[in-house]
C-alpha positions in Angstrom: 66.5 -54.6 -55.9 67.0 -50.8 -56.2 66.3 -51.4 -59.6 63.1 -53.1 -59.3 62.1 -50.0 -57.1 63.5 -47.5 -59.2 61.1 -49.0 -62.4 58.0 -49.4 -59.9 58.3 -45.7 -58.8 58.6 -44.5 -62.4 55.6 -46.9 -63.4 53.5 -45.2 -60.7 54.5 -41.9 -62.5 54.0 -43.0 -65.8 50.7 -44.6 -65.2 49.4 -41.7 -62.6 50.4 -39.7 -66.0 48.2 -41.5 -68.1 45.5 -41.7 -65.8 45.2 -38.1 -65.9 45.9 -37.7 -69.7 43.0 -40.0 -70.4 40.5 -38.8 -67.5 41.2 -35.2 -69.0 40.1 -36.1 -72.6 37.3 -38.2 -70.9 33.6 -36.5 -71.0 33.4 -35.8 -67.5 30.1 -37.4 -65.6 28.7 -37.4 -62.1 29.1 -40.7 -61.5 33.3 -40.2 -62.7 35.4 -41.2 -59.8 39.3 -39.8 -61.2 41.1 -41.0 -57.8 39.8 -44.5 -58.1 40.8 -44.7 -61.8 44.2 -43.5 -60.6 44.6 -45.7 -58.2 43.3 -49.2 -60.4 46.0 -47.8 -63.0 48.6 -48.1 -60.2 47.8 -51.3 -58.7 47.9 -52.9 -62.3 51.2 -51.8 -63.3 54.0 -54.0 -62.9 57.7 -53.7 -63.3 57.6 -56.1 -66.6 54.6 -54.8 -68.4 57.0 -50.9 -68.3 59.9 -53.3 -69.8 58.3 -54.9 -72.5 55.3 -52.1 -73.8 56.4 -49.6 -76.4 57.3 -46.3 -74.8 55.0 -43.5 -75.6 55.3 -41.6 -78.7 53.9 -38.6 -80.2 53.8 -39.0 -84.0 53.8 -35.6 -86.1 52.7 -35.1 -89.6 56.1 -34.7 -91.9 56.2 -31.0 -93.2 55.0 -31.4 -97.1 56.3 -29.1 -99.8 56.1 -25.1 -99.1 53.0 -23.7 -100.7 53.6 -21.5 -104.0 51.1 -18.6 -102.8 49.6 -16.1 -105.0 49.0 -13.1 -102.0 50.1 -10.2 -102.6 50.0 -7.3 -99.8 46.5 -5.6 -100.1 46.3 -2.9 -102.9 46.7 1.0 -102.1 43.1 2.8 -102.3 42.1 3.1 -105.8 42.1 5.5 -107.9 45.8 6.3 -106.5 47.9 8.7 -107.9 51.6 10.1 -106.3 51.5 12.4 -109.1 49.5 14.2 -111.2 50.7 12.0 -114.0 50.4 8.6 -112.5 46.8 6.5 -113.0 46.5 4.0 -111.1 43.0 3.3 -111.6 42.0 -0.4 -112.0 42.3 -3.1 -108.9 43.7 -6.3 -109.9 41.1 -8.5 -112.0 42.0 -11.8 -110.3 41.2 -12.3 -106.4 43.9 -10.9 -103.7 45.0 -14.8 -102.9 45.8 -15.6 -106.3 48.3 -14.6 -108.7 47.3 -11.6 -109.4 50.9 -10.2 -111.7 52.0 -10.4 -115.0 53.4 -13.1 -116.1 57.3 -12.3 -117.1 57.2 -13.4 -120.3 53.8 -12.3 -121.7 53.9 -8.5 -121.3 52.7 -5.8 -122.8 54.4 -5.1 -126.4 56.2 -8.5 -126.6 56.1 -10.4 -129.9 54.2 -13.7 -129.7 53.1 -16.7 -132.5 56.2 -15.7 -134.8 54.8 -12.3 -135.2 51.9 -11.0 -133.4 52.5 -7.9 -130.8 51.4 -8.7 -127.7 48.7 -6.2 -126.4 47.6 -6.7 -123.0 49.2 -8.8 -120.2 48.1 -12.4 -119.5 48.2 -13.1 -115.6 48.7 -16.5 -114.6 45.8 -18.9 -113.3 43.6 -22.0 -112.7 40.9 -23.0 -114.3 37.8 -21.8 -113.1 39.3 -19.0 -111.0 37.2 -16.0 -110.4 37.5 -13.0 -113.3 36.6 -9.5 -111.1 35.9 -6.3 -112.6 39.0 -4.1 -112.8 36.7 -0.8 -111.9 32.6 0.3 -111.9 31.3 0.6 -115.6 29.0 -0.8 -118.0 29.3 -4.3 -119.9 30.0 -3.7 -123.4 30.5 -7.3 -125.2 30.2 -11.0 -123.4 30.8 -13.4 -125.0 32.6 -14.6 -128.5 34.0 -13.5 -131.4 35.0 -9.7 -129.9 38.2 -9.7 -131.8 36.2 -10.1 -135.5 33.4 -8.4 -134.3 31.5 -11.3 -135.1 28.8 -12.9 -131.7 29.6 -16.3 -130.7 32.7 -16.2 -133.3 34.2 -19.8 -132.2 37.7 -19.3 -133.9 38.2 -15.7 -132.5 41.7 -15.4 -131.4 40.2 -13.8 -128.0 37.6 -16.8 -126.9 35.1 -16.4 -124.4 35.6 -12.5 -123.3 34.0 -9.7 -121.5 34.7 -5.7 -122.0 34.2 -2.9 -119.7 33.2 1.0 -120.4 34.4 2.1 -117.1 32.4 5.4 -115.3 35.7 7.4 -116.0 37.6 8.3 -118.4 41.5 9.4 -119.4 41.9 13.4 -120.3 38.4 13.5 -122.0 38.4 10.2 -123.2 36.7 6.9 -122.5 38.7 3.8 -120.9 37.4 0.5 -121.6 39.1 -2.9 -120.1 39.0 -6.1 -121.8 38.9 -9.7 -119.9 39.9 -12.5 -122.3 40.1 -16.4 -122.9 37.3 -17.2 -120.1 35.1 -20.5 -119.5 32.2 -18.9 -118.4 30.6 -15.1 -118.0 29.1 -14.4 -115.7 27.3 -10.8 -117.2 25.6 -9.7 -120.0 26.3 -6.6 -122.2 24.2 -3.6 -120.6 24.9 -4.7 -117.1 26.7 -1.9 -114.3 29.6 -3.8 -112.4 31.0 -2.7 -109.4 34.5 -2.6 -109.1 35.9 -6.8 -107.8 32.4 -7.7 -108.9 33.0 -11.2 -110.3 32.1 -11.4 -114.1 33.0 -14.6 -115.3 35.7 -17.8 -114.4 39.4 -17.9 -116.2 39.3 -20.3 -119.3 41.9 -21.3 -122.2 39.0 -20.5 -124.9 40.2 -18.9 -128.1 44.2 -18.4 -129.2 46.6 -19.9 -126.4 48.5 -22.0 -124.7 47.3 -22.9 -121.5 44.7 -21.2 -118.6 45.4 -17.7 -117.5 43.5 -14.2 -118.0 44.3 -11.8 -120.6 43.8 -8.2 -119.9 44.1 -5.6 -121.3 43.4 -1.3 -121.1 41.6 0.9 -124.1 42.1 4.3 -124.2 39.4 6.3 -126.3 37.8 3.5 -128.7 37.5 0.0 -128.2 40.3 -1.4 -130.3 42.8 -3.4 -130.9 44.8 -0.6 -132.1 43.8 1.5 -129.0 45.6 -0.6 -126.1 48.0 0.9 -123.4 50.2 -0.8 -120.7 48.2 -2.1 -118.2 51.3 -2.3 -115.8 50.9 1.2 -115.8 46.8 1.1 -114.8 46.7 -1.3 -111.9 47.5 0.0 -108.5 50.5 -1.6 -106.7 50.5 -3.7 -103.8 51.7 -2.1 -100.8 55.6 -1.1 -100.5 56.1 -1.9 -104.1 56.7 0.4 -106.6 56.9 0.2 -110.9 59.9 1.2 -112.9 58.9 3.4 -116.2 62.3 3.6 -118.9 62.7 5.5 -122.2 65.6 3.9 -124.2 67.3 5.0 -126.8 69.6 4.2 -129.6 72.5 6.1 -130.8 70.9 7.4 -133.5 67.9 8.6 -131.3 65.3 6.1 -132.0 64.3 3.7 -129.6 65.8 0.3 -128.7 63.2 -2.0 -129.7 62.5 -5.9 -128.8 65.8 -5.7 -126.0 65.8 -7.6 -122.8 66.5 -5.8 -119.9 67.9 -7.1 -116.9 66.5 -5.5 -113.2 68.9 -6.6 -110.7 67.8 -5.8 -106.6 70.7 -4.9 -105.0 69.3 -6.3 -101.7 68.5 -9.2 -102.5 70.2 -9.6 -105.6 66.6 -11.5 -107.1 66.9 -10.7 -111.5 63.7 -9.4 -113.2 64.0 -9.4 -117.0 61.4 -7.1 -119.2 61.5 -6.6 -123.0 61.5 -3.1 -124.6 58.1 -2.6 -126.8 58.0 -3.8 -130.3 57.4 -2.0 -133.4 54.2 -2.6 -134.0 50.4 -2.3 -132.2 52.3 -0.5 -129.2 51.0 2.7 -127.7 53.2 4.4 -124.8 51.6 6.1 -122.7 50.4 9.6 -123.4 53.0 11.4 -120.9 55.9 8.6 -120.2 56.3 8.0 -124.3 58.2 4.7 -122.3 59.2 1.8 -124.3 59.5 -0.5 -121.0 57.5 -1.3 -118.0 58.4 -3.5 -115.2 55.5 -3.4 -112.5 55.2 -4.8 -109.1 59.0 -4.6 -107.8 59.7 -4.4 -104.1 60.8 -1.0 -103.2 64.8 -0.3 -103.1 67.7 -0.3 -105.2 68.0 -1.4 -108.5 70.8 -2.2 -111.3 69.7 -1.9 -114.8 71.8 -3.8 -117.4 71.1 -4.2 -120.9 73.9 -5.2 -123.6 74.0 -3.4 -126.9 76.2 -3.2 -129.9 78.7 -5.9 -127.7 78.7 -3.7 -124.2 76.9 -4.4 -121.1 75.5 -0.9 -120.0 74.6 -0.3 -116.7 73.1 2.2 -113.9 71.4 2.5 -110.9 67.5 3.4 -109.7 65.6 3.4 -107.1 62.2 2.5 -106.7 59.8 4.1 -104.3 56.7 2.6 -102.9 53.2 2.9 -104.8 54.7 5.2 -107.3 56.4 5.3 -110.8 60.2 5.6 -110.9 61.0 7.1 -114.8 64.4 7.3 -116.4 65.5 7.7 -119.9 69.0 6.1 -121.4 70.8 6.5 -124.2 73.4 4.4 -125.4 77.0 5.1 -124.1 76.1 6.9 -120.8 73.4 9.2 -121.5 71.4 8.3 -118.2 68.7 10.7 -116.6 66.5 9.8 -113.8 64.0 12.8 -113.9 60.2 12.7 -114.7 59.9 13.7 -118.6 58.8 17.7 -119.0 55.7 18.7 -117.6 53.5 18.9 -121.0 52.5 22.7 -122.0 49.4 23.9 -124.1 50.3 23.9 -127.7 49.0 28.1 -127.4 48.8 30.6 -124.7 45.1 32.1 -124.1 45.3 35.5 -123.8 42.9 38.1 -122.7 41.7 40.6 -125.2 42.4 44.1 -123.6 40.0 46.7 -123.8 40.3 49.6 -125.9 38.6 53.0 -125.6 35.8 53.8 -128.0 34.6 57.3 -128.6 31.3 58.3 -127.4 29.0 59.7 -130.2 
C-alpha cells in the first residue's frame, strides 16, 4: 500500500510537471484556465498508466564530424610593414572564412608537370568561391589566353584569369597581381577595383588538377619572368609571423629544390617548404631568400634539413606579423640577423665653392 501511494504522489508530480510544460509552450488566451488543466491531468493519472508509459526522454542530435574551417584570425591593417624592408601589401584574395593559405605543396619556386617552376602560389578552394581583389588598381586582362598573349586562348595554361595594375608601386616600379584558373569574371579590363572587391568565382579552367586559385605578384612588367613570392606580399593573420632563409652550400651557392623541415617546439605540429628552383625564380629584391614559409603561429621553431648524409639543425623564432630572416650554410654557419641594410652604389657630394677673382 505504501507503494501504491508512493507512485500516486510521484504521478501527481509528474503530471502537475507536464501540465505546466505543456501550458507554457501553449499560446496563452483569455479564455486559458492553467489550474483546471492541472487539476484534469491529476485526476486522470493512475498508478498503472505511470507503470506501463514510456518514461520521458529528451533525444539530442549526435555530434557529426568537426568542421574543417577555413578562418583565419582577421588580417593586420594593410599596407603593414614592421620594417622598412617588409611589404606586406595585398589582403588575402579569397574571403576571411575560407582557406585563404598556400597550399604546402604548390609554393612559390617549386617544380611542377616534370619540369615547369612554379610561379605563384595556388590557395586551395571550392568551386565557385569568391576571387577578391588583392589591393585597389586598374583591370589589365580578363579573360583567356593571358599566358600566350592571345584573347579567349582556350588551351592557355592559365584559363579563365584576371590581372591587376595596383595604384602603387615597389621602389619606382609598377606591381601587378594575377588571379588564375577561374569559372567566371566578374570585371572587364579598364575597370578600378577596390581592394576585397569580388572579381570573379574560383574555377579549374586552363592547366591543373583540380579547383583552387592561382596567384601570383609582378614586380615591374607583367610577365611570366617578372614573378616574386607572394608569401612575402600578403599580410599575416594576427599573431602569426613568416620565416624568410638564405641557404647555402659548401661551395657558396645556394641549396636548390631541398625540403625543409619547420618543427614548433610547442606544439611540435611539422611544416615542410622547398628551397626555390633554378629556374623562373626571383628572390626578393632585399632578402635574396631561396625559402619562404608564411603563416606560422608565432614561437619557437626547429629547422632541419639533411644534406650530403647529415641532418642539420637550429633554432628560430618567429614573431608576430613580421619577417624572421636567417641565412645557413652547411656545417654550422647559422646567422639570424636581417641581411645588410643596402647602400647607394655612389655617395653624392656637394660641390664646394671656390673663390673667383673679381675683374
Amino acid at each position: 500500500m505504501k507503494q501504491i501511494k508512493r507512485q500516486i504522489r510521484n504521478t501527481k508530480y509528474v503530471s502537475l510537471i507536464t501540465a505546466f510544460l505543456l501550458a507554457s509552450c501553449a499560446t496563452p488566451s483569455p479564455a486559458a484556465e492553467p489550474t483546471s488543466l492541472v487539476a484534469a491531468a491529476v485526476e486522470t493519472a493512475t498508478p498503472r498508466e505511470v507503470q506501463t508509459e514510456a518514461p520521458m526522454r529528451f533525444v539530442l542530435p549526435s555530434p557529426g564530424v568537426e568542421p574543417v574551417s577555413g578562418w583565419r584570425p582577421p588580417l593586420y591593417p594593410v599596407p603593414w610593414a614592421v620594417t622598412s624592408y617588409d611589404h606586406f601589401y595585398f589582403t588575402r584574395p579569397n574571403p576571411a572564412d575560407q582557406v585563404n593559405w598556400p597550399q604546402p605543396d604548390y609554393r612559390y619556386g617549386g617544380v611542377f608537370f616534370a619540369n615547369e617552376v612554379h610561379t605563384g602560389i595556388d590557395i586551395d578552394a571550392q568551386l565557385g568561391t569568391p576571387v577578391l581583389a588583392a589591393g585597389a588598381g586598374t583591370v589589365v586582362w580578363a579573360g583567356g589566353g593571358f599566358y600566350t598573349g592571345v584573347i579567349d586562348n582556350t588551351t592557355d595554361p592559365y584559363g579563365l584569369a584576371v590581372s591587376i595594375r595596383h595604384d602603387f608601386g615597389f621602389q619606382g616600379k609598377p606591381l601587378f597581381t594575377l588571379y588564375a584558373h577561374m569559372s567566371k569574371v566578374d570585371v572587364t579590363v579598364g575597370q578600378h577595383v577596390e581592394a576585397g572587391e569580388q572579381i570573379g568565382l574560383v574555377g579549374e579552367t586552363g592547366k591543373t588538377t583540380g579547383p583552387h586559385l592561382h596567384f601570383e605578384v609582378r614586380l615591374a612588367e607583367n610577365l611570366y619572368h617578372h614573378t616574386l613570392n607572394p608569401e612575402l606580399w600578403l599580410s599575416p593573420p594576427q599573431g602569426y609571423g613568416v620565416l624568410v632563409g638564405q641557404l647555402h652550400q659548401l661551395n657558396g651557392l645556394l641549396l636548390e629544390s631541398t625540403n625543409v623541415r619547420v618543427i614548433s617546439e610547442e606544439t611540435g605540429q611539422e611544416r615542410v617548404v622547398r628551397t626555390y628552383g633554378s629556374q623562373t625564380i626571383n628572390p626578393d629584391p632585399y632578402y635574396q631568400e631561396n625559402m619562404v614559409l608564411s603563416d606560422l603561429p608565432a614561437g619557437y621553431y626547429r629547422i632541419s634539413l639533411v644534406y650530403d648524409g647529415r641532418d642539420h639543425q637550429f633554432w628560430v623564432e618567429v614573431l608576430p606579423g613580421q619577417v624572421t630572416y636567417f641565412t645557413y650554410t652547411m656545417y654550422g654557419d647559422f646567422k639570424l640577423v636581417p641581411p645588410p641594410t643596402p647602400v647607394l652604389d655612389f655617395v653624392p657630394t656637394t660641390p664646394t665653392p671656390t673663390a673667383t677673382k673679381r675683374p
